[in-house]
C-alpha positions, 0 to 999 in steps of 0.5 A, spaced: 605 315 303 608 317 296 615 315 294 619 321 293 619 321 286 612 321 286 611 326 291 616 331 286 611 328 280 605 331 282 607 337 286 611 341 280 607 345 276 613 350 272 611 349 264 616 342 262 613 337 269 608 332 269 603 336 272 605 343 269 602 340 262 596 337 266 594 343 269 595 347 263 590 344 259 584 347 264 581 354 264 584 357 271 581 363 275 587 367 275 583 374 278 577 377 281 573 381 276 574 387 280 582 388 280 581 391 273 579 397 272 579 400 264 586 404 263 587 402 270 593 400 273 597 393 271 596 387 276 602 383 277 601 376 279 605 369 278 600 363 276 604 355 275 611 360 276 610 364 271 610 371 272 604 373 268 600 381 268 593 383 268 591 390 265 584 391 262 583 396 256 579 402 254 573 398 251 574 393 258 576 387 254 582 384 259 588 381 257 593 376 261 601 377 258 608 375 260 611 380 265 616 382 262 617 385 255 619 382 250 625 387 247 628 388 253 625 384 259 621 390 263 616 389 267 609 391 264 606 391 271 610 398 270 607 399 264 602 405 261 596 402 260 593 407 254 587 405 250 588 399 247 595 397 250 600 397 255 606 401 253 613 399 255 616 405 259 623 404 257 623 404 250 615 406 248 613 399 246 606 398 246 602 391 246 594 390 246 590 384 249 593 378 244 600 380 246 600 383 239 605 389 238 600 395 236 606 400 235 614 400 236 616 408 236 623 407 236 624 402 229 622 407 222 616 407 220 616 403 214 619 398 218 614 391 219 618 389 225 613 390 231 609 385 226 614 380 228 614 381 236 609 379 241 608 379 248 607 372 251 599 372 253 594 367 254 586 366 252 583 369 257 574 368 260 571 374 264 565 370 267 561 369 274 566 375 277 572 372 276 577 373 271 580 366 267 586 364 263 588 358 259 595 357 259 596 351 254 597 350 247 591 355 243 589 349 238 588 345 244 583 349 247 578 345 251 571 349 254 570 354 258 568 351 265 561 353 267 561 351 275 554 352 278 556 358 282 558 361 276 551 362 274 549 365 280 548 372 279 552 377 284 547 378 289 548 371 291 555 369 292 561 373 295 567 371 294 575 371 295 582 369 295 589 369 298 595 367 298 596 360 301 603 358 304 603 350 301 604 347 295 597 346 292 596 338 294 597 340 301 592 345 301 587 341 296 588 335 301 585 339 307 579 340 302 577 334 300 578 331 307 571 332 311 573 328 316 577 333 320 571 338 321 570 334 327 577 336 330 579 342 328 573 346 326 571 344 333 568 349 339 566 347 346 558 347 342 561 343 337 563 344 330 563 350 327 555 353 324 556 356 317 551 361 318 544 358 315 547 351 316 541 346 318 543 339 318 549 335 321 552 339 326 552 335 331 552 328 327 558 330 325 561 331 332 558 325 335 561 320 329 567 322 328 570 314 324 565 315 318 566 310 313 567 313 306 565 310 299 568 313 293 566 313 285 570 315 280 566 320 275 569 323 269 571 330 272 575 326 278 571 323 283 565 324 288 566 320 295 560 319 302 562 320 308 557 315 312 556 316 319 551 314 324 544 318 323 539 321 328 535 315 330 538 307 329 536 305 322 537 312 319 545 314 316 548 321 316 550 322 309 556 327 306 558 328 299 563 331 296 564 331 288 572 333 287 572 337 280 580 336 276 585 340 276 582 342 283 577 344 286 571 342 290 565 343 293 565 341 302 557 339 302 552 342 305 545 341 304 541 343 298 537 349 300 544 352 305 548 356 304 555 352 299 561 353 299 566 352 292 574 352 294 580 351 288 587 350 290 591 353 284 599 353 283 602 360 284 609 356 285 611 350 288 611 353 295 605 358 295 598 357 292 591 362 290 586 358 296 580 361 292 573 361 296 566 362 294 560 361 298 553 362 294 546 360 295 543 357 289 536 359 290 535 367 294 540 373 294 545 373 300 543 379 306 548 384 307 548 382 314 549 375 311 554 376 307 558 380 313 557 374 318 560 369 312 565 373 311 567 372 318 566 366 319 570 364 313 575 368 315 574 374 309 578 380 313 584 375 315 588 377 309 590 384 306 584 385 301 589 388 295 596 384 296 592 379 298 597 376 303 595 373 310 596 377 316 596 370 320 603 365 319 608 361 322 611 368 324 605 369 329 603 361 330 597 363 326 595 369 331 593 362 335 590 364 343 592 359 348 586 361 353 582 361 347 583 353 347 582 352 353 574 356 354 570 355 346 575 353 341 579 346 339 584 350 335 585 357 338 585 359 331 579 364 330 576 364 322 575 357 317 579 358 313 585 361 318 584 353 322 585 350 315 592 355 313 595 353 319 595 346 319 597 346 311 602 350 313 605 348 318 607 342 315 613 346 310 611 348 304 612 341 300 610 336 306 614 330 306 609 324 303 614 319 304 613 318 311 605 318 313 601 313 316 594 314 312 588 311 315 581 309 313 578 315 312 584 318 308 581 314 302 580 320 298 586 323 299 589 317 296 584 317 290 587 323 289 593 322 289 592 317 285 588 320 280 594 325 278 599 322 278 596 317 273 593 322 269 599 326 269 603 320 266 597 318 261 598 325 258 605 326 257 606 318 255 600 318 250 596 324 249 590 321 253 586 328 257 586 328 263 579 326 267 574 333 266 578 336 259 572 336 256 567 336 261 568 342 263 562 346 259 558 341 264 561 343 271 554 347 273 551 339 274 556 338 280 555 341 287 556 336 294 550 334 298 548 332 306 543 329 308 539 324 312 538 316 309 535 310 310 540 306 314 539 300 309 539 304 303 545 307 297 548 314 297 549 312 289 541 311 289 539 316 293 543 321 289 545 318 283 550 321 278 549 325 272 550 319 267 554 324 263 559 323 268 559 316 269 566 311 268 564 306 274 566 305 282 572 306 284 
């Protein structure tokens, strides 16, 4: 449990909280690369409760501004989007992709006043299909990340997001806790397959009490769930690497298909659940992108307003006699299983009265990690785990596999040792 001081601490994000300047100091997906079109319309969207838009110019170049224009407050999302800039429909104000005002038709002409003027606008990455922004102080800017998925070409991922009914902790804790797959993904045949998946379906079914061993690194953590293998003196071994400010990999085999998953703070009570499934070594089918898809839960949400059409409003469109015949839950899709039970605890659950178990050691790492993070940073400038390892992130994926019972997860899978910080 968290105190309630505590759980305010790291579950704010506007800019002047703690964990607000914690994540400003990463790069964050803010789009997909295919929401832009050149001298297409402006998308509007809120990132760390700030209402921010999207345009792409003529030449492609993509820029992230403030919503709202900074003469008179419009939205830019009204904008028109003209060669080289959005131009302000109430009084013709144009600004390009750095915010500056590139022309100010209402002020005389030998004025050097939209000189002086600038839309707010933020650094902005295009890469592995997804539109950045770094939202934090320009001279402080820290490497662009490259995760693995990232350097994969297109015909070897797909990838979605949507908008999540939770506080970002919430939803991040849902992803670093394995342990309820066995529960919650569960069918009358066992927990749910990913398609192509080749290891540890019913090894995660048959032991449900793993035992977890964390190690610290210094982009976050990485932690085993250790379970009971396929013979006596074999163990079932699951790691999952959690990435700072908030991403991670759920683990699957080298040579399936993996999965990467980023929780970001839209406001307080909603977050972006972005979701990618790659394979590292063979471009995907169009049939296996299809049965991803629907197995992941891709057709559960309005692909442009990106708003999910499963909610408290319809009980997560959860089918009692469903339940009853195949499915735990009665919830159909992954990651609809997963909004629901985040949702369903409020938009900011109360931390003050849990009751954590053995296997809910991770997400007590986590908690602590930010909270000390965040502290350290705005009492003594120290960065938080990952800043400047963020160029190195394509040497971080999850794993599965089968190990000798007598052997160390950390010998059979070493660390990078540029990662290396000590065992928590």
């Amino acid at each position: 449990m968290l105190s309630h001081a505590d759980n305010e601490l790291i579950t704010h994000t506007s800019r002047g909280t703690l964990m607000g300047a914690l994540f400003r100091r990463y790069w964050l997906p803010a789009l997909i690369s295919d929401e832009l079109e050149a001298d297409g319309a402006p998308v509007r969207f809120r990132l760390l409760n700030e209402d921010l838009v999207a345009f792409r110019d003529t030449s492609g170049e993509v820029g992230i501004l403030s919503e709202y224009c900074p003469h008179r407050g419009v939205s830019l999302a009204l904008a028109r989007n003209e060669y080289d800039g959005l131009r302000c429909l109430y009084h013709g104000w144009k600004f390009d992709v750095s915010g500056r005002c590139v022309d100010m038709p209402t002020e005389p002409a030998e004025s050097g006043f939209r000189n002086k003027v600038r839309a707010g606008s933020y650094a902005v990455r295009e890469h592995g299909g997804a539109i950045w922004v770094y939202m934090g102080a320009p001279e402080s800017e820290p490497p662009f990340p490259v995760y693995l998925w990232t350097t994969m070409p297109e015909s070897n991922r797909i990838m979605a997001k949507w908008i999540q009914d939770a506080n970002w902790l919430q939803s991040l804790e849902g992803g670093i806790d394995t342990v309820h797959a066995s529960f919650l993904h569960n069918t009358a045949r066992g927990p749910m397959a990913a398609p192509g998946r080749r290891l540890g379906n019913n090894l995660m079914f048959n032991d449900t009490r793993p035992k977890l061993e964390i190690e610290e690194t210094t982009y976050g953590f990485r932690y085993a769930a250790i379970r009971r293998g396929p013979e006596e003196d074999k163990r079932y071994v699951r790691i999952t690497p959690h990435i700072m400010p908030a991403s991670s990999y759920p683990p699957f085999a080298r040579g399936e298909n993996r999965i990467w998953n980023m929780w970001v703070p839209r406001d307080d009570g909603t977050c972006w659940a972005w979701d990618v499934c790659f394979n590292q070594d063979t471009p995907m089918s169009d049939e296996l992108k299809e049965q991803l898809k629907e197995y992941r839960g891709y057709y559960s949400f309005d692909p442009k307003t990106f708003v999910k059409h499963a909610g408290p409003q319809n009980m997560w469109l959860q089918d009692r006699e469903l339940m009853k015949k195949e499915s735990w839950s009665g919830i159909r899709g992954l990651f609809v299983q997963d909004n629901a039970v985040q949702e369903s605890m409020g938009p900011i659950v109360d931390r003050t009265a849990e009751h954590l178990g053995t296997t809910d050691a991770a997400i007590i790492k986590a908690r602590k990690l930010y909270i000390k993070a965040a502290i350290a940073l705005a009492e003594e400038g120290v960065e938080p785990p990952g800043v400047w390892e963020q160029g190195d992130y394509e040497l971080i994926c999850s794993d599965a596999y089968v190990q000798p019972a007598d052997s160390s997860w950390k010998a059979e899978r070493p660390l990078e040792e540029r990662f290396a910080v000590g065992v928590a």
